[in-house]
N, C-alpha and C positions, 0 to 999 in steps of 0.2 A: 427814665425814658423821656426824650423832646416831645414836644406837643406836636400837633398840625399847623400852629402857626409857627411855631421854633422851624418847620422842617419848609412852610412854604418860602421865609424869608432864605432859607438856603438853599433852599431850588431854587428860586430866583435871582440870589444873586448868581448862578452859574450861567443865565443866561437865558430865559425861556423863548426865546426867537433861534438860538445854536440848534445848527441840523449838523448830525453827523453820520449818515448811513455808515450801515455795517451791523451785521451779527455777533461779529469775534467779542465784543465787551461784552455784550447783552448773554452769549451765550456760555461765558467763559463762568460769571455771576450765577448764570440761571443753572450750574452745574454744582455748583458750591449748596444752592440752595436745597439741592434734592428733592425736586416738588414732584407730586403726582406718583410716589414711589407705590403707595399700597393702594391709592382710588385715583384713576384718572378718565377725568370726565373726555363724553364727548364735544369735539372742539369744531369749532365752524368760526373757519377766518374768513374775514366782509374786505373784498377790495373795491377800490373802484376811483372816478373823480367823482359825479353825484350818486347822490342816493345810497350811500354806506351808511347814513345814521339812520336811516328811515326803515332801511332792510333792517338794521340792527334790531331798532323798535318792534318791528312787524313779527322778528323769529323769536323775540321775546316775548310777547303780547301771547303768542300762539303756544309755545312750551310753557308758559306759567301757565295759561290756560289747562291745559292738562294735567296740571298737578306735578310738573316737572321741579326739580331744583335747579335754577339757570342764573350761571353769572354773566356780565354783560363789562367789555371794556370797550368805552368811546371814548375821543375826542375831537375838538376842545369840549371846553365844559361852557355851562353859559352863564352859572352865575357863582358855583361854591367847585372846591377841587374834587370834593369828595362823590360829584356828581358824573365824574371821570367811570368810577368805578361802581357798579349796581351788585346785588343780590335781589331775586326776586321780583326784580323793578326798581326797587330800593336803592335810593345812595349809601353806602356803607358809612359809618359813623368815624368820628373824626379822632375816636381815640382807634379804634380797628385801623384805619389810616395810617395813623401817627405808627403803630407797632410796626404794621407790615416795612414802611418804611425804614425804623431801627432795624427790623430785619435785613434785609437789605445791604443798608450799610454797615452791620457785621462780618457779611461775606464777602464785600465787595472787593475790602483789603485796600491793594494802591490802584485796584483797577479804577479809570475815570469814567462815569457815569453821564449822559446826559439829564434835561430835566424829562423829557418824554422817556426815555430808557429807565430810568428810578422809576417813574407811573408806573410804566409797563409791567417793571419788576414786582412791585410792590403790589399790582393789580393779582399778579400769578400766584403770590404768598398767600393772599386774600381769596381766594378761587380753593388753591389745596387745604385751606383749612376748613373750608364747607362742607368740603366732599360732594360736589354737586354731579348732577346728572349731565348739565350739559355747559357748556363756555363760550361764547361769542363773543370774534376779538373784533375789531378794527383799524385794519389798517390805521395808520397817521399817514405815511405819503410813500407810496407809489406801491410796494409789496417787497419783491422781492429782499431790499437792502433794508424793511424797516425792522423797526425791534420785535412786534409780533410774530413775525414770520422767523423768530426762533423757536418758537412752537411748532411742532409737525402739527396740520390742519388732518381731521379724517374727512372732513367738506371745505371748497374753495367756492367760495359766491364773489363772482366780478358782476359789479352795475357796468352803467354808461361809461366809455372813457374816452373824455378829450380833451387840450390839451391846457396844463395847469402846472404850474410849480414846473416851467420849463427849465429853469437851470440845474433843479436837480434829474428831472425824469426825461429830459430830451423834447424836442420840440415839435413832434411829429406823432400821428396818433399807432404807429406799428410799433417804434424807439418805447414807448408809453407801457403800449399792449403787452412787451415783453416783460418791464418792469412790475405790470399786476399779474400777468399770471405765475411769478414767480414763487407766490401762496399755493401755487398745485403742491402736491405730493405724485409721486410715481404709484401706478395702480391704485389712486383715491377715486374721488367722482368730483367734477367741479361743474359748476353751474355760470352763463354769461345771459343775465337780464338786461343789457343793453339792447338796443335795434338794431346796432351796427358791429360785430364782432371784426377786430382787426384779426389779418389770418397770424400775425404772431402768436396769438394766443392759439389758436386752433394748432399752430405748427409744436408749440411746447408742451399742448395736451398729448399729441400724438407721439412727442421725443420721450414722454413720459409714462405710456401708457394711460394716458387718465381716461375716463369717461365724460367728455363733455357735451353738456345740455346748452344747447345757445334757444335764443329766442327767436322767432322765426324760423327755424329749421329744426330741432326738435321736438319743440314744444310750438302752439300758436297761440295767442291770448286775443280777446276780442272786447269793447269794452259795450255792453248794453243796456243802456237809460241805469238804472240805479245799482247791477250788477257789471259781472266780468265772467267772461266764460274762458276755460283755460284746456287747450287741448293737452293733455299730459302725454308724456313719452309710453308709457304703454296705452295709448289710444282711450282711455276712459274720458270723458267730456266732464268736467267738472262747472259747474256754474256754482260764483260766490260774492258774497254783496261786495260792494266798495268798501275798500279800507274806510276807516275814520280821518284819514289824512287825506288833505286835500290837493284837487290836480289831476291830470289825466295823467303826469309822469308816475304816481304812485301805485298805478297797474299793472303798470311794466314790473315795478319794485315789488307789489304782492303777487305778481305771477312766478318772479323769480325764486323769492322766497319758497312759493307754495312747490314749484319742483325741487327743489333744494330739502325740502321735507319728505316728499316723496323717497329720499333716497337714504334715509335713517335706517340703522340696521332695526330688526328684528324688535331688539329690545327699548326701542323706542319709540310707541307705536303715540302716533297723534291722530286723533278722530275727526270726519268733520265738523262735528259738534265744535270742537276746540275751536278748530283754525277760524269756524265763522262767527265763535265769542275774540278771539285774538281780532281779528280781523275789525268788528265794531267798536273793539274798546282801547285799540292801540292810539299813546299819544306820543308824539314828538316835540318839547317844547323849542320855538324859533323855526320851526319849519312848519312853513304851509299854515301856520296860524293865526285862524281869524277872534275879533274882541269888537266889539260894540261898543263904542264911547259915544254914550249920549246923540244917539242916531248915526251915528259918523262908523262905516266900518274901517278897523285897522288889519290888516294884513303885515305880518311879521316871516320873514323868508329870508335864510342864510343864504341866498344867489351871490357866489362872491366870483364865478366866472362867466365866459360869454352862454356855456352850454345853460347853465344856473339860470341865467338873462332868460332865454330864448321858453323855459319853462315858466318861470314868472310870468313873462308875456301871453303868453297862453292863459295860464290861468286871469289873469286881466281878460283877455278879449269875453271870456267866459262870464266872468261879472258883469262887464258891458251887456249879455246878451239878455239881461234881466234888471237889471241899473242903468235909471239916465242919470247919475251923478257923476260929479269930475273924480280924475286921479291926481290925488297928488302923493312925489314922490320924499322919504326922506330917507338921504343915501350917503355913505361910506364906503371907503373899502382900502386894506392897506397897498402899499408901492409897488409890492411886486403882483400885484393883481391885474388883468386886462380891463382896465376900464372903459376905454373905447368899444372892447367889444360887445360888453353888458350895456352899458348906456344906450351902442344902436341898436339892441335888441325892443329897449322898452322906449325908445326917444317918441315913435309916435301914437304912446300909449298914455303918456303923461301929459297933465295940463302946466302943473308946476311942478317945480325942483327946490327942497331945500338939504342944503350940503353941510356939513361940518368935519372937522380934522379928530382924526383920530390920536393919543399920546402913544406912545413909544417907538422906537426904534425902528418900526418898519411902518409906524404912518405918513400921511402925506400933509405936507402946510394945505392949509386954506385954498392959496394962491394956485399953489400946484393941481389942484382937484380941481378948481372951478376948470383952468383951464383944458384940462380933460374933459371936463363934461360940458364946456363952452365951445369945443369944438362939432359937437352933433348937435346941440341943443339952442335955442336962442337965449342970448343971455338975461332978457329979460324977463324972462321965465324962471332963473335960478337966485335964490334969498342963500345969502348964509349964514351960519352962527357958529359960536364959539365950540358949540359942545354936541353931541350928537341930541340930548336932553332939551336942550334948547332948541335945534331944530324940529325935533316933533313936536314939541310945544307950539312952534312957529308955524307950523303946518296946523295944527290941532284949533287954533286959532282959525285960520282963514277958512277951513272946513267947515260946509254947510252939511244938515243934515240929510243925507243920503249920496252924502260922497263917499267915496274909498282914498285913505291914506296906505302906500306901501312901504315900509320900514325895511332895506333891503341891503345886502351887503359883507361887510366886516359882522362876525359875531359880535365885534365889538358893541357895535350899533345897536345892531338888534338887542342882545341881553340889556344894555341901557333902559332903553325903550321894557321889554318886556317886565326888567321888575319894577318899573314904576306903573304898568298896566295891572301884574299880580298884587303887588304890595297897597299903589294906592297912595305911593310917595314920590 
């Protein structure tokens, strides 16, 4: 049997940047495989552009909390592959890994695979041998054409959507809306925790029969001092502390969630007990996370589009309302990313700017970046370095005690940054 590293060096060479929307490989594969024959758990597919990993974490947090069996498919991963795919919270181990993948590539035959398509697969191999209670996928980009949504969902949870990976999902936020609610099922229940519900999505629930819960109109959520009160669709008023995660975006995200549970059949009963241990001990690592270095707060945030921007921001102004230190910022983000738009989101939230280049195939030179962020920004306000490591160092430096550093962008960055905060190297 190949190892985990035998199989990452040949996922990667096939290309881990290749997108290839489409069902037909993924499900041609996922029929050979025969999963889910004699236990198939219940499944809740996460679409969205933000807050799909955060929901992820949140309905995880809350069904292990209960005593649930729950598997958990994200991505990207931030620092190891096997962090892709959870049991229980859990990273699944690297030889469990390594097998599902020979699995995999026994049935696949001459069909061609991508590297998110393998995950996928191998994630689902991984899941039917559990025999879990429940399954939480997520999307990778946009719904309807990704590999996940070769699963029928019995729950469809859409976050915020706007506008992201325009070449493949369309450049408009209804073009978009169509593309996630494509996770419905006919006569399921699907759930939209955004603010703003494109009527595409409302029109495909309806072309489907689905039952959808949008926010603002079926549900209300309200957020107060250290709590969140959440009006639920059958009218009970629920009040629940604030997630563990940080930000006023992630109320939206645990109110979504919290109707999204409401709608569990029978045999899957979650108490509030659960959801308000789920609720205080869920963590997300590189979102919304904060770290203390030697008086100096760092702030760690995967914002890698404008909407992404526009919440970081917020949560800045928030810290200002309690902190007189500076912001400084240390930022990435690959080419085909909005970087104008994120930069004028935080441009007059920031004292400094330090920039580095990201490596592979879809990062940007130095040069290229400065001048994206040299266009909102004064230039004498922005340092560069070689490496994203070097940049926070560069900023970690000129950081006085009771400022805020924010580490924001490319995963790339971020995980950088975060295992030298965990490790200590």
């Amino acid at each position: 049997m190949n190892t985990l590293d035998h199989w990452l060096t040949k996922l990667e060479a096939l290309d881990i940047t290749r997108i290839e929307l489409g069902l037909d490989r993924v499900s041609a594969v996922l029929n050979r495989l025969t999963l889910f024959a004699d236990h198939r758990p219940y499944v809740i597919t996460v679409a969205g552009t933000n807050g799909k990993g955060s929901s992820v974490a949140l309905l995880e947090a809350i069904l292990i909390a209960q005593g649930y069996r729950v598997g958990a498919y994200t991505s990207p991963h931030l620092h190891h592959y096997t962090e892709r795919v959870r049991l229980d919270g859990k990273p699944v181990g690297e030889q469990q890994m390594a097998a599902a993948l020979n699995a995999v590539e026994q049935e696949r035959g001459d069909i061609p695979l991508t590297y998110f398509e393998f995950t996928t697969l191998a994630a689902l191999q991984i899941f039917d041998q559990a025999k879990l209670d429940v399954v939480i996928l997520e999307v990778g980009l946009g719904g309807r054409l990704d590999a996940v949504n070769a699963v029928d969902a019995d729950l469809a949870l859409i976050t915020t959507i706007s506008v992201d990976h325009a070449d493949w999902l369309g450049n408009d936020i209804e073009t978009i809306g169509f593309e996630k609610a494509g996770i419905m099922r006919p006569g399921k229940v699907a759930v939209f925790s955004g603010r703003h519900c494109p009527s595409s999505v409302v029109k495909t629930a309806t072309d489907l029969g689905v039952k959808l819960y949008r926010a603002g109109v079926e549900y209300q959520v309200a957020s107060e001092g250290d709590c969140f009160t959440l009006n639920l669709p059958n009218g009970r008023l629920g009040h629940w502390p604030r997630p563990a995660l940080q930000g006023e975006h992630q109320i939206d995200n645990a109110a979504g969630v919290l109707v999204a549970l409401t709608q569990l059949p029978e045999t899957l009963v979650v108490t509030p007990a659960a959801i308000k241990q789920g609720l205080r001990v869920v963590r997300h690592a590189g979102r919304s996370e904060f770290f203390d270095v030697g008086g100096v707060t760092v702030l760690l945030e995967v914002a890698h589009n404008e909407e992404g921007g526009a919440a970081l921001a917020q949560m800045i102004r928030q810290w200002r309302q309690e902190h007189d230190g500076r912001v400084l910022a240390v930022f990435s983000a690959l080419a085909d990313k909005n970087i104008p738009g994120m930069i004028h989101q935080l441009a007059d939230q920031v004292e400094q700017w330090w920039l580095a280049p990201l490596s592979g195939p879809r990062g940007l030179s130095l040069n290229t970046l400065v001048e994206h962020v040299s266009h909102i920004v004064n230039l004498q306000i922005i340092h560069c370095e070689s490496t994203p490591l070097l940049a926070y160092n560069g900023a970690l430096k000129t950081a006085r005690p009771g400022d805020l550093i924010v580490v924001f962008g490319s995963f790339l960055i971020v995980s950088a940054v975060h295992d030298t905060l965990t490790t200590g190297k």
